[in-house]
Backbone as a ProteinNet text record, in pm:
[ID]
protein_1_A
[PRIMARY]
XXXXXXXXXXXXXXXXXXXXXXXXXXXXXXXXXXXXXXXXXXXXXXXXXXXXXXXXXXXXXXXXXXXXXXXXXXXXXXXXXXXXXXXXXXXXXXXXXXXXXXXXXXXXXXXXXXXXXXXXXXXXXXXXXXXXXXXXXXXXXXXXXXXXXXXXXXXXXXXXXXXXXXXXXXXXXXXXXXXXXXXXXXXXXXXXXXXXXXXXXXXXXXXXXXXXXXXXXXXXXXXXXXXXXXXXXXXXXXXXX
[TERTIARY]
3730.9	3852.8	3907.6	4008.2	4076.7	4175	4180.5	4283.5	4364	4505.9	4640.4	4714.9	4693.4	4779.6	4737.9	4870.8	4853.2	4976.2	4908.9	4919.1	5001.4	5116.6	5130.6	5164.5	5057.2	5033.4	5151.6	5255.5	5384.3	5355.2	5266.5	5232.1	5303	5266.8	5278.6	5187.4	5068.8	4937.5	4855.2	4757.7	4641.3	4647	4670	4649.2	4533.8	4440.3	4352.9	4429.4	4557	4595.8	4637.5	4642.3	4690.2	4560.4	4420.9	4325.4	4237	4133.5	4096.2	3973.6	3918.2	3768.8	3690.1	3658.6	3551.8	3607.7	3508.4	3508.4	3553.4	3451.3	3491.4	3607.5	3667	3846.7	3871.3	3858.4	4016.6	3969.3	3848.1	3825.2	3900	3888.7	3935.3	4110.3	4178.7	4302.4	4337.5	4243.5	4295.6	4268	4156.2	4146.7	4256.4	4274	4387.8	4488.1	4557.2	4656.3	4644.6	4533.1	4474.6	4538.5	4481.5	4488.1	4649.1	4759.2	4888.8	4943.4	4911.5	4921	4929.3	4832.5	4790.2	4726.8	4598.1	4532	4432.4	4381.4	4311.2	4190.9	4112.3	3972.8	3946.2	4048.9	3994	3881	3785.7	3639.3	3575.3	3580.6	3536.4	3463.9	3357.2	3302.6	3221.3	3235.7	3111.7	2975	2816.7	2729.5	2639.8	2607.5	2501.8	2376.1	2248.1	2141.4	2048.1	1977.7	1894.7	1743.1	1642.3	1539.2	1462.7	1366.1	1311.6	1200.6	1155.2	1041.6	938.2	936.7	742.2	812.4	968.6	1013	980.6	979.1	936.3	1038.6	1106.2	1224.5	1273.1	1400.5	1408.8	1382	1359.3	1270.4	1166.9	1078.8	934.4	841.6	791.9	665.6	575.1	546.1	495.1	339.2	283.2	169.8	204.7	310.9	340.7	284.4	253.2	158.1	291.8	380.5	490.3	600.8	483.8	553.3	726.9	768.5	927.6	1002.6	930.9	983.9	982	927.3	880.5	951.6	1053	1115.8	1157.8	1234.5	1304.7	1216.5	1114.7	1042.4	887.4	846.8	917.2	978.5	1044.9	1185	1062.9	1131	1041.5	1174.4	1296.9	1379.9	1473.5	1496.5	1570.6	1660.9	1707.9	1825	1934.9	1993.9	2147.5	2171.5	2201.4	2256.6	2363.4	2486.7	2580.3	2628.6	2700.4	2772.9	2846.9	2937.3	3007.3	2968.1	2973.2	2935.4	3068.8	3061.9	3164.4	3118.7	3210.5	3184.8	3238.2	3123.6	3156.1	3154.3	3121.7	3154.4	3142.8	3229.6	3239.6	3297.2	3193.1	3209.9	3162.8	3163.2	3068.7	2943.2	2837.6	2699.9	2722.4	2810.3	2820.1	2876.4	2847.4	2920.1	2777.4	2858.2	2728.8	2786.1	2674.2	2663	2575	2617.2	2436.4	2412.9	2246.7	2181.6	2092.8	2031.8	1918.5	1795.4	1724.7	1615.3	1541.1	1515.2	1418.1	1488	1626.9	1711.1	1717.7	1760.7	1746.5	1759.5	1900.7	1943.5	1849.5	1807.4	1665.2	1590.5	1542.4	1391	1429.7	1525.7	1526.4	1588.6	1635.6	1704.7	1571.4	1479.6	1314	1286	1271.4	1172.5	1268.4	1379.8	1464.6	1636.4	1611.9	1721.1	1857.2	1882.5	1954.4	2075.5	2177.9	2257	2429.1	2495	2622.9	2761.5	2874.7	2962.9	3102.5	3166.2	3300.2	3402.9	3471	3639.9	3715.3	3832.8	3948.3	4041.8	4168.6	4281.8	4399.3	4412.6	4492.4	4683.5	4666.7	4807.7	4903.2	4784.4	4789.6	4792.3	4701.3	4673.6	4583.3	4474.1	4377.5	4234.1	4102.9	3992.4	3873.8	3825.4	3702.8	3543.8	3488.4	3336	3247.2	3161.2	3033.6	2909.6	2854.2	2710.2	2648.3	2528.7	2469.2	2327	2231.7	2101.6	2089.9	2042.4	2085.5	1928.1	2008.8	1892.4	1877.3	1784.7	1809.5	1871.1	1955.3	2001.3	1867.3	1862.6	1752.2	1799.8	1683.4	1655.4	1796.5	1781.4	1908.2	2097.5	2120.2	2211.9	2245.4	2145.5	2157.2	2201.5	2122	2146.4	2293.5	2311.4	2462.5	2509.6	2541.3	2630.3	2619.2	2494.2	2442.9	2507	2497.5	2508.5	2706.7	2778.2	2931.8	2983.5	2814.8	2860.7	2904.5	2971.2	2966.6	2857.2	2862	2692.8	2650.7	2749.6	2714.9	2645	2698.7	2641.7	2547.5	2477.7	2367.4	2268.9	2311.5	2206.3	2195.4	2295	2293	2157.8	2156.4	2109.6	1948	1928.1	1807.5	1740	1826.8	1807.1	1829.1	1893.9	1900.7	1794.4	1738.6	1604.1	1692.7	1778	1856.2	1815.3	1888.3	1824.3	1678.7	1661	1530.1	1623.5	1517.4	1589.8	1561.7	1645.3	1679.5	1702.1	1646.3	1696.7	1838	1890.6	2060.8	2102.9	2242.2	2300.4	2257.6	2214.7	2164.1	2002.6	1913	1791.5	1887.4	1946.3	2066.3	2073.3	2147.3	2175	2078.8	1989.2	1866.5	1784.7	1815.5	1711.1	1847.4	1959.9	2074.8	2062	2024.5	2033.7	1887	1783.9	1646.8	1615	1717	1755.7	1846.4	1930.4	2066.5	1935.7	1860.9	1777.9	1676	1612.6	1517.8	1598.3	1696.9	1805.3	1905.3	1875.5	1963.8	1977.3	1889	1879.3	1939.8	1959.1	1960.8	2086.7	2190.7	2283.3	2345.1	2404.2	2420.4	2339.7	2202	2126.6	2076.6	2082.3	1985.2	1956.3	1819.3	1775.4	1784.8	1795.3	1827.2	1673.1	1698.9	1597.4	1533.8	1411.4	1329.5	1297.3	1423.5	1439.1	1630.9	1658.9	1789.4	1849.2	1919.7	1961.6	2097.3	2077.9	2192	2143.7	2212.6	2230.6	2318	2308.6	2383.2	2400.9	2492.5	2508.4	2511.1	2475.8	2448.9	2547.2	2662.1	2707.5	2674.4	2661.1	2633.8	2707.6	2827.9	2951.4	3036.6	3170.5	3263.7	3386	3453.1	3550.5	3657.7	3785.7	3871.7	4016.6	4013.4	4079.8	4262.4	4313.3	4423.6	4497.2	4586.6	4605	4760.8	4794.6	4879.9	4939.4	5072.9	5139.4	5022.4	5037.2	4963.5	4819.5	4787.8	4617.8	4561.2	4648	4604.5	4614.4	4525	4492.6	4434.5	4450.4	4407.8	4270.8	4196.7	4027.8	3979.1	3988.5	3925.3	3815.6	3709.4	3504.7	3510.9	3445.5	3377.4	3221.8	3140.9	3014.1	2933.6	2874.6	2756.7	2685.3	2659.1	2573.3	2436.8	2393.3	2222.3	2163.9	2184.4	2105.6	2098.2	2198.5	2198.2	2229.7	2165.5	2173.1	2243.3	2179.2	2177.4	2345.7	2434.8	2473.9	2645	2754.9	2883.8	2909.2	2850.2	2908.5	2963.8	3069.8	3119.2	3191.1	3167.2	3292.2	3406	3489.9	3587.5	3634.7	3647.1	3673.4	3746.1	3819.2	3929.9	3812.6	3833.4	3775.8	3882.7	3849.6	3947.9	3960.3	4088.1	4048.6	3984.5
-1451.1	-1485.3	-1616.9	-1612.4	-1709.8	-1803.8	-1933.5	-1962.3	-2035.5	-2028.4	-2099.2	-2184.1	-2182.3	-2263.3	-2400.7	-2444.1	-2648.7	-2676.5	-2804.7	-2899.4	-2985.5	-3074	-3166	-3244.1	-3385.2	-3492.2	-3617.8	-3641	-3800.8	-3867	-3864	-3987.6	-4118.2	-4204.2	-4348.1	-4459	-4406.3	-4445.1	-4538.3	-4562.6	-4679.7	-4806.4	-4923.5	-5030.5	-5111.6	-5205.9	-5269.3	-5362.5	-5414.6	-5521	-5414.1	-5334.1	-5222.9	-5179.6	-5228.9	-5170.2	-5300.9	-5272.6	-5265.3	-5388.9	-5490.4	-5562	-5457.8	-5381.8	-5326.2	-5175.5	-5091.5	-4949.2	-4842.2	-4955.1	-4813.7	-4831.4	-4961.4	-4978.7	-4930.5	-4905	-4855.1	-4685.3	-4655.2	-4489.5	-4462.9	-4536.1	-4553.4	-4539.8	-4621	-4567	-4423.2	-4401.8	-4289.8	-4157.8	-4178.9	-4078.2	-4066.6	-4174.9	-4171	-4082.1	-4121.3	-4050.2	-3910.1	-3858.8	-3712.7	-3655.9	-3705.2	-3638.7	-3654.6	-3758.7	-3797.5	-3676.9	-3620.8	-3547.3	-3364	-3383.3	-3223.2	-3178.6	-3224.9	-3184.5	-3115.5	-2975.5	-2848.3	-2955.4	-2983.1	-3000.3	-3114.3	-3216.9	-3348	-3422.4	-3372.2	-3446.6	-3338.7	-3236.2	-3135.2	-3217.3	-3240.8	-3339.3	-3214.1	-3234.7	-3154.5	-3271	-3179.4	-3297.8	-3215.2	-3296.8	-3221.6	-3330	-3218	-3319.3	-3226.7	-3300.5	-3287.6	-3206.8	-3096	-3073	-3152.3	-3195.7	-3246.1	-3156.7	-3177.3	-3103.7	-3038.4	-2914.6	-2873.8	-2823.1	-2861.8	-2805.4	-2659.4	-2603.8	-2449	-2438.4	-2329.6	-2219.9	-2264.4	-2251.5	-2269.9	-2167.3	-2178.7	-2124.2	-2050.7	-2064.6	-2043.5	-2168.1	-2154.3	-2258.1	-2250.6	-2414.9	-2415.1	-2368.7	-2322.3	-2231.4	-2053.7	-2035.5	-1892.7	-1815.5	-1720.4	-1627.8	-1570	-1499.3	-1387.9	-1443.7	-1345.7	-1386.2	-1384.3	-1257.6	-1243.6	-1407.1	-1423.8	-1616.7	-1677	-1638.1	-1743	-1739.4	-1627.3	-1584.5	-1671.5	-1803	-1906.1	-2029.4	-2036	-2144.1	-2178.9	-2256.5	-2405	-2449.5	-2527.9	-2581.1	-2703.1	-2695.1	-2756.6	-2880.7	-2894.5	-2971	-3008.7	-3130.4	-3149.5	-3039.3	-3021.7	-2910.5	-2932	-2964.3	-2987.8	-2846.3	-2910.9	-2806.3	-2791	-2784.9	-2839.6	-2750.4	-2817.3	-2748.9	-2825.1	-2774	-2835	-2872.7	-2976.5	-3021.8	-3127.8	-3103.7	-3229.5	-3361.8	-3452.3	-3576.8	-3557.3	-3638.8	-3680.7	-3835.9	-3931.1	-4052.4	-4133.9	-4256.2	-4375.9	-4480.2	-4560.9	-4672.9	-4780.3	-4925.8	-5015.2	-4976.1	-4893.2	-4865.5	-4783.3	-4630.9	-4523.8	-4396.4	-4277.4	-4195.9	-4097.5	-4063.6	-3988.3	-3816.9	-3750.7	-3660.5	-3546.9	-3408	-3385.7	-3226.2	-3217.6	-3055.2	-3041.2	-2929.4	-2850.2	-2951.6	-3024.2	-3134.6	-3024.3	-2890.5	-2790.3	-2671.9	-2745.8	-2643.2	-2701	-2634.4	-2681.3	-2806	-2849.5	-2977.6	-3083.6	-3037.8	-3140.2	-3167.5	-3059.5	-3074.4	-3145.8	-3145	-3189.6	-3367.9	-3386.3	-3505.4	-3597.4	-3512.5	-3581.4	-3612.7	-3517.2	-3572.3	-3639.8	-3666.1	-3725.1	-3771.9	-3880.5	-3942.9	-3962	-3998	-3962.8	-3873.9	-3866	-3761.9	-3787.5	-3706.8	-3744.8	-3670.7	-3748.9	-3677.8	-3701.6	-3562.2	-3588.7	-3484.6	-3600.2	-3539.2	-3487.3	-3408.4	-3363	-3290.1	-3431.8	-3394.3	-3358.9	-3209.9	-3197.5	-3187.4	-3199	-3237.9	-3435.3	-3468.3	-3621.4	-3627	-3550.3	-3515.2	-3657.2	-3685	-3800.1	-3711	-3823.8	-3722	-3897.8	-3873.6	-3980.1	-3929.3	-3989.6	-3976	-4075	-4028.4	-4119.4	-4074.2	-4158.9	-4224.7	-4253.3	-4247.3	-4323.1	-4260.7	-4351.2	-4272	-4271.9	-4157.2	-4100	-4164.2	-4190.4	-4242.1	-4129.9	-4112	-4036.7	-4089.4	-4075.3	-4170.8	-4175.8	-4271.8	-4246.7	-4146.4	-4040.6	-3981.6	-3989.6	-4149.7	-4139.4	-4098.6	-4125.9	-4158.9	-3988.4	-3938.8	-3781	-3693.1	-3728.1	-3637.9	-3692.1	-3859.7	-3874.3	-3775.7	-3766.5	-3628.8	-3518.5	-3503	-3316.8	-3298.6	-3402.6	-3350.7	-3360	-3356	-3298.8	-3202.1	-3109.3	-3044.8	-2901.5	-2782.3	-2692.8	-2580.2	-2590.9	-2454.7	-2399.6	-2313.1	-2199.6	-2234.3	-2348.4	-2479.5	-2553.5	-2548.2	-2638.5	-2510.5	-2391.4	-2255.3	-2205.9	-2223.1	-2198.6	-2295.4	-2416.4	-2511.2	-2470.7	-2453.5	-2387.6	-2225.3	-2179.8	-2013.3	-2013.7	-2062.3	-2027.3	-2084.8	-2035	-2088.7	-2104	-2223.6	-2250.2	-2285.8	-2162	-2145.5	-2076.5	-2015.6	-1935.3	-1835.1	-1696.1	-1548.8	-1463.2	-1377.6	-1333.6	-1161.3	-1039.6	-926.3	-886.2	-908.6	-848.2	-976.1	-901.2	-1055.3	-992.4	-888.2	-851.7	-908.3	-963.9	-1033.3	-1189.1	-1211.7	-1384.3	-1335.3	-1214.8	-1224.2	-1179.5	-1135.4	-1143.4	-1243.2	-1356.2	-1450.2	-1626.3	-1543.8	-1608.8	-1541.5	-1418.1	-1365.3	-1437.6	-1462.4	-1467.2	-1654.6	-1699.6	-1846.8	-1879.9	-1796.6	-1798.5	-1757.5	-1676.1	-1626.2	-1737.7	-1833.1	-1939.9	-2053.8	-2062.8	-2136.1	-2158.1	-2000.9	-1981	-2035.7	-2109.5	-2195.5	-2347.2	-2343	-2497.1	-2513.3	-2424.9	-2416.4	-2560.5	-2666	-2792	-2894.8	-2831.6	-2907.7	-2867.7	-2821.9	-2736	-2889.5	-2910.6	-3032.2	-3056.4	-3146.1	-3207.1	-3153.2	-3021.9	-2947	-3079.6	-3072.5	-3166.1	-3141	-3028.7	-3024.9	-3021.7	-3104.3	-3151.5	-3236.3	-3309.8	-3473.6	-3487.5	-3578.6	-3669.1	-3724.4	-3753.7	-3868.5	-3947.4	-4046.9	-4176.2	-4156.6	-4148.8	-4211	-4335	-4384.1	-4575.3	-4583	-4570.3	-4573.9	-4689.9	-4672.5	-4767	-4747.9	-4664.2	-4658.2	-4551.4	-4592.5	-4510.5	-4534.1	-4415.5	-4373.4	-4342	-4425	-4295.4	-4271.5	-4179.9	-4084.5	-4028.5	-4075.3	-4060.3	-3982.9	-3877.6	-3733.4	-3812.6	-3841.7	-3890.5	-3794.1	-3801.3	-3692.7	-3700.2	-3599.5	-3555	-3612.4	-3537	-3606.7	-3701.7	-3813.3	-3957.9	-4032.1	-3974.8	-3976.7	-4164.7	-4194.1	-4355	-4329	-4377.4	-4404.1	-4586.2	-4579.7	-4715.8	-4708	-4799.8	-4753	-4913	-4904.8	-5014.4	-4991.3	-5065.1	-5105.6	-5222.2	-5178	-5225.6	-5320.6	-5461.7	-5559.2	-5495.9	-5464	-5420.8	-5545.1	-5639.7	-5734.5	-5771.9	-5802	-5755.2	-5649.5	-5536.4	-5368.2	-5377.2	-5496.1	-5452.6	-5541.1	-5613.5	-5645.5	-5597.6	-5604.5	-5590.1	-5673.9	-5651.3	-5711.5	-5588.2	-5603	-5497.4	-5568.2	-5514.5	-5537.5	-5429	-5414.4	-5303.1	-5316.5	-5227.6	-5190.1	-5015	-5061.8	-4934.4	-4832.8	-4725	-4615.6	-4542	-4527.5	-4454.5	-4287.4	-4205.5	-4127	-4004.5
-646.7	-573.3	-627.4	-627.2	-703.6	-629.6	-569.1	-480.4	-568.5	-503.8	-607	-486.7	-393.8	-295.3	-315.2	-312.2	-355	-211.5	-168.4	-67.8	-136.7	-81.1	-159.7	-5.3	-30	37.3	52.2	129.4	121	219	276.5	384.2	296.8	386.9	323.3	257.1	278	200.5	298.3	227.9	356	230.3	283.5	230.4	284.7	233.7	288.4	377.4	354.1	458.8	563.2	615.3	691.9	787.1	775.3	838	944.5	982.3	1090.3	1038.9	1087.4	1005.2	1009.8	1098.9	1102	1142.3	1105.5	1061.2	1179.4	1310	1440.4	1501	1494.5	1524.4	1441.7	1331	1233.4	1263.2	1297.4	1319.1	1497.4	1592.6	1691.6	1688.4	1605.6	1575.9	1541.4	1400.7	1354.1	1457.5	1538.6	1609	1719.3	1790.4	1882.7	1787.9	1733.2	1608.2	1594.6	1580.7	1587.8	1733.2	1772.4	1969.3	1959.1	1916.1	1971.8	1842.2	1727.6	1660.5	1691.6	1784.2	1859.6	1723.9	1648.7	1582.6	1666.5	1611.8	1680.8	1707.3	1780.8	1815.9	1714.2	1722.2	1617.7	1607.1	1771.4	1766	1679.2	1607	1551.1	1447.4	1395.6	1284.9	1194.4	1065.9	998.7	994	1031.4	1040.1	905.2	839.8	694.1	730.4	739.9	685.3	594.7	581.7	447	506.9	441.5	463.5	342.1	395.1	294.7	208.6	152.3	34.6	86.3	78	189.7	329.6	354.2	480.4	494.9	621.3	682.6	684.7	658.9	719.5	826	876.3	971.5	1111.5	1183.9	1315.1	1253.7	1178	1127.7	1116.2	1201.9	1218.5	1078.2	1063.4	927.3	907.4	1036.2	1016.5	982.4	986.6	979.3	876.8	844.8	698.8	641.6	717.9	660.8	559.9	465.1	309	349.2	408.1	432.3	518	602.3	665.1	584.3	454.8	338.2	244.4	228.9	88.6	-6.3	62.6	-27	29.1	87	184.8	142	123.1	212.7	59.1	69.6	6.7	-115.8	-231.5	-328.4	-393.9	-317.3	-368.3	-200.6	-191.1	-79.1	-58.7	36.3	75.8	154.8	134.3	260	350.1	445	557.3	602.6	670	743.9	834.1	955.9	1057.8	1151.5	1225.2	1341.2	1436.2	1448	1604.8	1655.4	1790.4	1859.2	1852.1	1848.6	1888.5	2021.8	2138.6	2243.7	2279.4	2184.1	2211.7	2078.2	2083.8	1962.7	2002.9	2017.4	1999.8	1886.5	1913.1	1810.8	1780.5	1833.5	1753.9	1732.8	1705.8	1631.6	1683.5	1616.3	1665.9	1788	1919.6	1932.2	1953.4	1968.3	1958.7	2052.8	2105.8	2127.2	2130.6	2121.5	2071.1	2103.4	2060.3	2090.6	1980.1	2044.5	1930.1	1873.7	1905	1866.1	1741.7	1748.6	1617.2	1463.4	1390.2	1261.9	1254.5	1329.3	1268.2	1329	1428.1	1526.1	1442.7	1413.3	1283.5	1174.1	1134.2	1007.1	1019	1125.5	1195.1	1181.2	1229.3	1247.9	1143.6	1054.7	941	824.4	868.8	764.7	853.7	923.1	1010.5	950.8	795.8	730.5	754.8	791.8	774.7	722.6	709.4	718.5	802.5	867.4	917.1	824.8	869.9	817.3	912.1	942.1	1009.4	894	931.2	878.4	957.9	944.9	1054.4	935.8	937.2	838.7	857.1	1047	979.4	992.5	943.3	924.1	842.8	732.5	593.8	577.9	683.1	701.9	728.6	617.2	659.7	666.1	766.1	752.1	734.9	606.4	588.7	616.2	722.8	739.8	713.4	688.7	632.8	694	753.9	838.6	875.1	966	1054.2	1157.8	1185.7	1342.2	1435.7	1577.8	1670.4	1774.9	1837	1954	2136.5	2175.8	2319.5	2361	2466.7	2596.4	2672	2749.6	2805.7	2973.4	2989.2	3113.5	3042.4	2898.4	2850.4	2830.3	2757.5	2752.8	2895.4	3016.1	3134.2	3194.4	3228.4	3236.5	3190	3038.2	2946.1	3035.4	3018.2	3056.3	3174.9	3271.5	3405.2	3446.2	3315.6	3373	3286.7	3215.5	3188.6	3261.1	3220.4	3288.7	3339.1	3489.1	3462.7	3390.4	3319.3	3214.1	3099	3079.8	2952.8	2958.6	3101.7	3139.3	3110.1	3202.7	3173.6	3010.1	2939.8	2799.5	2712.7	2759.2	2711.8	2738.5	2860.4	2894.5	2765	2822.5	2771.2	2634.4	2495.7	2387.3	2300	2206.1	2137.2	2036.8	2001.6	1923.8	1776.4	1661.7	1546.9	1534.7	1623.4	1613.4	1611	1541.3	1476.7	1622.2	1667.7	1771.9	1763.6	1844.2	1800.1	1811.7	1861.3	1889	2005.9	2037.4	2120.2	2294.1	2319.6	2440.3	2457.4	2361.3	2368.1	2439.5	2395.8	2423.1	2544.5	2634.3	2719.4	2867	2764.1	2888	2921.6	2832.3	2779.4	2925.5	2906.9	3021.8	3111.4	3181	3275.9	3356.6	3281.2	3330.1	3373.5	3280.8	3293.8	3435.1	3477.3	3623.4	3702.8	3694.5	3811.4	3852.1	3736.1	3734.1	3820.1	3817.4	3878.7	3957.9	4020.9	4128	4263.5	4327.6	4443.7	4396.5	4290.9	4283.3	4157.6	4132.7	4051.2	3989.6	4129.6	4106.2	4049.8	4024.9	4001.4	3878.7	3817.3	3683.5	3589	3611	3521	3357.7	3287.1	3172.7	3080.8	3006.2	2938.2	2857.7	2854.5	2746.9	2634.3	2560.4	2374.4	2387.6	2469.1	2459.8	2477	2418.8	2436	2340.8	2329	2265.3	2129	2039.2	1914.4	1903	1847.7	1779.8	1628.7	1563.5	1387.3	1416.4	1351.7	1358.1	1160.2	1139.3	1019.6	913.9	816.8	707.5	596	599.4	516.7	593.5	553.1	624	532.9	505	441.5	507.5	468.7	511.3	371.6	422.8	277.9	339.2	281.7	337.2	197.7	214.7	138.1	30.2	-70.7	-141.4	-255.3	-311	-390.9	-560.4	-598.7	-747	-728.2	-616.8	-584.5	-607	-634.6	-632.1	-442.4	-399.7	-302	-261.3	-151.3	-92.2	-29.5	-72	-41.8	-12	127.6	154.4	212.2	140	184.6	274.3	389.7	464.6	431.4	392.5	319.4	391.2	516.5	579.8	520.2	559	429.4	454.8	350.4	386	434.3	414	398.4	576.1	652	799.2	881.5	865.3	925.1	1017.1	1150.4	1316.2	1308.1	1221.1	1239	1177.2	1217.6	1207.4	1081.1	981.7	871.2	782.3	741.8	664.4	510.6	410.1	281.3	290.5	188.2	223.7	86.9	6.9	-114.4	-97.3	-248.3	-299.8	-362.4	-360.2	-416	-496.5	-612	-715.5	-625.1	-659.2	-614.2	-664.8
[MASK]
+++++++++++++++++++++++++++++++++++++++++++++++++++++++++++++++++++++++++++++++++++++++++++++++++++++++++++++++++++++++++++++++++++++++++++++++++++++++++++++++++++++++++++++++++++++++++++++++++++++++++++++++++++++++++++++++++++++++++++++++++

C-alpha cells in the first residue's frame, strides 16, 4: 500500500522567546489550546515501553512450558510496545495516568520504569514528546481517582484480566456478570482493586513539535539537568527538523 496524501503545515511557528521556563506550563498552554480547539480526545497520549531481555510473553507466566506461549518469547533484544492511554492529570511532577499493574504495560513498567509519551493534536498541527520514568501514586491518590469513576468502570476494573488471552468476548462477559453479582449489595462502594492504580511520568525531556510548510517543521527540546533530577532545572534548545 502506498500512501500519497501530503499535509501542508502554515501555522506561525514556535520560537524559544515564545515559550514557557519550564516544560509543564508551556504543555499546560498547549493543552488548554487543544480542548479550546475541539481536538477529538486531546488527553489521548500514545505510552511505549520497553520489555526488557529474558521478558515472558505477555500474559504467560515466566514458568510456563508451552512451546506455542513461547513462539517469539522470551525476547533476546529489548522490545517496544505501545498504546493509548488517557491522561487524567498534569501538573509540576508529571503526567499521571492509570491501569491494570498486572497488564503488559504494568509488567514491563516494573522491570523497566523507563517509558515514553506522545500527544498529537492535529488540528493545531502541534504534537508533544515525553521522556521520562514512571512512579507509581500512593495507594490513597489512586482510589481518590477510582472512586469518581463510573460503576461499570469500577466493575470492569475488577473483572478484566487485562492483557491475559481470553476465549471469546462472552468469557469477558461472564467474567462482568460474576464481578456485578460479587458486588451487588454494595454497588456505591466497590473497593479500589489491588492490581490497579495510578502512575506519574516524572519527564526528563519534552518536545514540542509544531507542523511548518515543506516539512521544515519547529522542534523545541526542554532538557532536565541530570545533574539535579528532583529539581526544575531545564535547558531549551532548537532541534533541526
Amino acid at each position: 500500500m502506498l500512501v500519497t496524501t501530503r499535509s501542508q503545515y502554515n501555522t506561525e511557528g514556535l520560537d524559544v522567546h515564545q515559550i514557557e521556563a519550564e516544560p509543564m506550563a508551556m504543555f499546560g498552554r498547549w493543552f488548554d489550546d487543544a480542548h479550546k480547539a475541539d481536538e477529538l480526545e486531546p488527553e489521548a497520549m500514545n505510552l511505549s515501553t520497553v520489555a526488557l531481555p529474558g521478558a515472558p510473553a505477555p500474559g504467560v507466566s515466566s514458568s510456563s512450558s508451552s512451546s506455542a506461549d513461547k513462539s517469539a518469547w522470551p525476547v533476546d533484544a529489548p522490545r517496544p510496545s505501545s498504546r493509548i492511554v488517557l491522561l487524567k492529570h498534569a501538573d509540576a511532577r508529571g503526567f499521571q495516568f492509570f491501569s491494570n499493574y498486572d497488564s503488559r504495560k504494568g509488567n514491563e513498567l516494573d522491570a523497566n520504569p523507563w517509558c515514553a509519551l506522545t500527544f498529537f493534536w492535529p488540528k493545531l498541527h502541534r504534537s508533544v514528546r515525553v521522556l521520562g520514568r514512571v512512579e507509581r501514586l500512593s495507594p490513597e491518590e489512586s482510589k481518590a481517582y477510582y472512586d469518581t469513576r463510573p460503576v461499570g468502570s469500577r466493575i470492569g476494573a475488577w473483572a478484566s484480566p487485562q492483557s491475559r488471552v481470553i476465549a471469546d468476548r462472552a468469557e469477558l462477559d461472564r467474567l462482568v456478570r460474576d464481578t456485578e453479582q460479587r458486588f451487588a449489595t454494595s454497588e456505591e462502594d466497590i473497593p479500589l482493586p489491588p492490581h490497579w492504580g495510578g502512575y506519574r511520568v516524572v519527564p526528563d525531556e519534552v518536545e514540542f513539535w509544531m507542523g511548518r510548510p515543506n516539512r521544515l517543521h519547529d522542534r523545541i527540546r526542554y532538557v532536565r539537568d541530570p545533574n539535579t533530577p528532583m529539581a526544575n532545572d531545564w535547558s531549551v534548545e532548537r532541534l533541526a527538523p
